[in-house]
N, C-alpha and C positions, 0 to 999 in steps of 0.2 A: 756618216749616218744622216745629216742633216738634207746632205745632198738626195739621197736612195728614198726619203721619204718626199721628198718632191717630186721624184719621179714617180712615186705611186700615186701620189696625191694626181697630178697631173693627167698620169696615161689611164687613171679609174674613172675622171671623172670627164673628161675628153676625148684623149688619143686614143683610149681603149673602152671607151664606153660599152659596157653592157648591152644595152639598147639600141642603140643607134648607129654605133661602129662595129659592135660584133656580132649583131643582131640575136642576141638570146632574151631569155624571159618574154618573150612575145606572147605567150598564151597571155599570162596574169596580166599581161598589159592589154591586151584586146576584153578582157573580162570584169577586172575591178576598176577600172576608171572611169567609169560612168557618173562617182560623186566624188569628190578632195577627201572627204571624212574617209569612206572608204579606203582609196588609195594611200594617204597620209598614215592610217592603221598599220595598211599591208608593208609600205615603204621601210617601218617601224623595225615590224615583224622581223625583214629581210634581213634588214641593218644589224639588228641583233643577232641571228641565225650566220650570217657571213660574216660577222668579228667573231664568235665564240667557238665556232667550230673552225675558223683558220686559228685562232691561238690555241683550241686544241689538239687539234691534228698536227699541228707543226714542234708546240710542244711534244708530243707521242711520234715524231716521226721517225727518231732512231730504233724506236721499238714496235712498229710497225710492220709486219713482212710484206713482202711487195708481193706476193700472189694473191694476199687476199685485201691487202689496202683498200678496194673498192667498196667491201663489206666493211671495211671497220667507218672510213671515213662515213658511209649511208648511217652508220648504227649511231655516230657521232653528233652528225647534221638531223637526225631523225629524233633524237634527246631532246634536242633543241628545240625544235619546231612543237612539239609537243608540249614545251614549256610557254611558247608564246599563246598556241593556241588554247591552252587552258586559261591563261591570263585573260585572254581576248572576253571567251565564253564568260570571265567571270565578271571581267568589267565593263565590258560592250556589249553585249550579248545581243543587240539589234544591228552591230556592224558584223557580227561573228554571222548573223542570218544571214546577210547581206551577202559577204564573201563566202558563203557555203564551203566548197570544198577546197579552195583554192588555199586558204592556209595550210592544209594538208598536205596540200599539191608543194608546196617548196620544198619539201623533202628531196624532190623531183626537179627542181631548178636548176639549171644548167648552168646558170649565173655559178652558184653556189658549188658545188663540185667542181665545176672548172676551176675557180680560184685554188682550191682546195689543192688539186691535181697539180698546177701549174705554176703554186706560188708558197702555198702552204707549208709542200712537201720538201720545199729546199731550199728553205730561209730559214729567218729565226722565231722565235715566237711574237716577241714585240710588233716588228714589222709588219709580219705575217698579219695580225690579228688589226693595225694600219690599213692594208691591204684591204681586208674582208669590210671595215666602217666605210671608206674611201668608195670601194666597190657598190657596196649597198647605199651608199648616199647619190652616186652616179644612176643608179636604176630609179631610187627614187626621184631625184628630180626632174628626169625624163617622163616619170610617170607622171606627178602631181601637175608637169604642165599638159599634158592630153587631159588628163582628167579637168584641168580648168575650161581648159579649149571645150573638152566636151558638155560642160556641165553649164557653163555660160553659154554654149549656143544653144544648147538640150534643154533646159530648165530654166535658163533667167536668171539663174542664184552662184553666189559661190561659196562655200563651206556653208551650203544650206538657205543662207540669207541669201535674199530676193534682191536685185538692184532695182525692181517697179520700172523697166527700159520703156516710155510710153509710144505702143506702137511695134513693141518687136513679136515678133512670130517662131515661136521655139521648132529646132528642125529637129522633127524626131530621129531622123536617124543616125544621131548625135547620140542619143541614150541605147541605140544598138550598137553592138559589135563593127560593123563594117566603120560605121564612125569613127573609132577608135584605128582602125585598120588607116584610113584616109590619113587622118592626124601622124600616125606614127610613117607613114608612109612620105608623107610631105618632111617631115622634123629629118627623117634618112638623106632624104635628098639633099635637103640643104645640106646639112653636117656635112654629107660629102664634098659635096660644092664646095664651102668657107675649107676644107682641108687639102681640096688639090689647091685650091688659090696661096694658103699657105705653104703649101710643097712647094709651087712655081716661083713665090716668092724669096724663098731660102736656097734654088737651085739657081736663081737669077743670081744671086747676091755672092755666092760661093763662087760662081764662078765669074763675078765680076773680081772678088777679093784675087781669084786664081788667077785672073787676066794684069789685076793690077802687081801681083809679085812677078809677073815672068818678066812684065816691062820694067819694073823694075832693077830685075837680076840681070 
């Protein structure tokens, strides 16, 4: 067990990042990171929405029929999301303006059904439900760093406070989409970068280990 949850822990918030390695949730991340508050809400949101509908669905997956699983899991994920976003409206109701549709829109997140689809459906519920926090922790913190990058070049502030930088020049298009687009753009390339270099590293080393048993043997 101990083991199986490291590996979720690990390929959620790395190997198989959401953002970065599998390139999903791209919308919500071109659109709510403009401020931390924001993004830090929506990150919330996810996190709870992809732990509660993987321990549901996986609980409910022997009772489940496979021709229509796609509706039940939506019906599942879409309970949920309706629960956040009621909370939002009731407690934020200035970050609920903020992210307009896009709480709604994770119904639609691909982040979220995939796990569902992929992880949910043939494990067990504990795990599973691992899985979907791991997942949503991996998106968010992908998110809240563009939303820094953007909001510290865009605004001067971060979670709203001002740093008063004397002499800086805020680049607006930082607080536009394409900014978000750049940030998320650059964070890919490296990720992949730092991952072949650890591929080449472990392909080196296997087969230095393989070099040194033949001389051996």
């Amino acid at each position: 067990m101990a083991g199986e949850i490291k590996r979720v822990v690990r390929h959620n918030l790395w190997k198989e990042n959401p953002v970065i390695r599998q390139i999903l949730g791209i919308c919500s991340s071109l659109a709510v990171t403009n401020l931390m508050a924001n993004t830090l809400v929506m990150g919330v949101g996810v996190i709870f929405v992809l732990a509660f509908s993987s321990l549901t669905i996986s609980a409910l997956r022997n009772f489940i029929p496979s021709r229509i699983r796609m509706m039940v899991m939506t019906l599942i994920i879409a309970s949920y999301v309706i629960i956040v976003d009621i909370f939002i409206k009731a407690q934020y109701p200035e970050i609920s303006k903020a992210l307009g549709p896009y709480v709604g829109l994770i119904i639609t997140n691909c982040i979220i059904m995939g796990r569902a689809e992929a992880f949910a459906l043939k494990n067990k519920p504990f795990v599973s439900m691992l899985d979907g926090i791991f997942a949503g922790i991996g998106y968010a913190l992908i998110l809240l760093i563009i939303a820094f990058v953007r909001e510290l070049l865009g605004f001067g502030t971060v979670f709203g406070l001002s740093l008063n930088i004397s002499g800086w020049e805020n680049w607006t298009i930082m607080v536009m989409p394409p900014g978000a687009f750049f940030v998320i753009a650059i964070m890919i390339w490296a990720g992949a970068n730092i991952q072949a270099r650890v591929n080449k590293k472990l392909e080196n080393t296997a087969r230095n280990t393989a070099g040194g048993r033949a001389l051996n043997g």
